[in-house]
Phi, psi and omega in degrees: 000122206261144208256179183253006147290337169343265165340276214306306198282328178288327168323278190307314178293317167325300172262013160277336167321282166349280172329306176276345184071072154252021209239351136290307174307309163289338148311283192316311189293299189306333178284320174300315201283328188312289219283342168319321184268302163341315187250035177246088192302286180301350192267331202259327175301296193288319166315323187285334170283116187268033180233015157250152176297169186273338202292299217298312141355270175296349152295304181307321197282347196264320156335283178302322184292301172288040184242322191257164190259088184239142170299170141337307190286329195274289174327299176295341161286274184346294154337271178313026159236338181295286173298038163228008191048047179256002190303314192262053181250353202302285184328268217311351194241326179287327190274324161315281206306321177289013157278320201319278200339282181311326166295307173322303199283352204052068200250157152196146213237127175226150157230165187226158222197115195231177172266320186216163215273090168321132206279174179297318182292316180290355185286307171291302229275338176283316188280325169314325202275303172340308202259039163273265186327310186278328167097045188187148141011079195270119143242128175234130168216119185291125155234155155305056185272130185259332152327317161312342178069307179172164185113155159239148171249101171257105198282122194229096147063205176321334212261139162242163176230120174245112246206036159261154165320301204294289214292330193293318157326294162336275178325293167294338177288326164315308193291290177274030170245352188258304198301356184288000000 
């Protein structure tokens, strides 16, 4: 459950993003600087202990930031979720902000989930239609289940359409047990 300060900071950087017509770019960053510390444990443990001081806090985050190529504007959120002890909320604000984003850009993030590896034609011809049907923009990301049997699964935000061998199977077996 993502908290509504989460929202607010993620809010307030959206629109200042906005504003400058920044808001992919400032995405990739606060998404980078997010997952650096996400796949660091202990680097993420130590932001999250309110038994380190904030100075010592903001030397590591001041650290990481000149290793990387961040706007101002990115550097300066940053800080500021440091002093304001908000750093280890950062994963909750980067996924607001890429919801505000995708809503902004008309965007929609679907995956699909095959039995076997889709060729390129099949790739375009699922996303033209996605974004025929759906009105918006498609980032599709392909995973691999060899459990499907056959068939494709596509997750669009809540909804999936599951269009597998297996669900299908499911279903008739379903059928002739009520046929009983």
């Amino acid at each position: 459950m993502i908290s509504n300060i989460s929202k607010r900071y993620a809010r307030a950087f959206f629109e200042i993003a906005n504003e400058e017509k920044q808001i992919e770019p400032y995405y990739k960053e606060l998404n980078h600087f997010a997952s650096i510390i996400s796949e660091n444990k202990s680097l993420k443990d130590f932001l999250a202990n309110p038994v380190f001081d904030q100075e010592s806090k903001r030397g590591v985050v001041d650290n990481i930031i000149s290793k990387l190529k961040l706007s101002g504007m990115t550097v300066s959120f940053l800080r500021l979720l440091v002093d304001k002890k908000r750093i280890d909320i950062l994963d909750d604000i980067v996924t607001c902000y890429r919801q505000l984003m995708d809503e902004a850009l008309k965007k929609v993030r679907v995956n699909v989930k095959t039995a076997f590896p889709l060729s390129d034609e099949l790739r375009s011809f699922i996303s033209a239609n996605l974004e025929k049907t759906l009105g918006k923009k498609v980032d599709m990301t392909v995973e691999e289940d060899s459990t499907l049997l056959g068939g494709v699964v596509i997750g669009v935000g809540d909804t999936l359409y599951d269009g597998s061998i297996k669900n299908q199977l499911n279903n008739m077996r379903n059928l002739l047990g009520e046929a009983r």
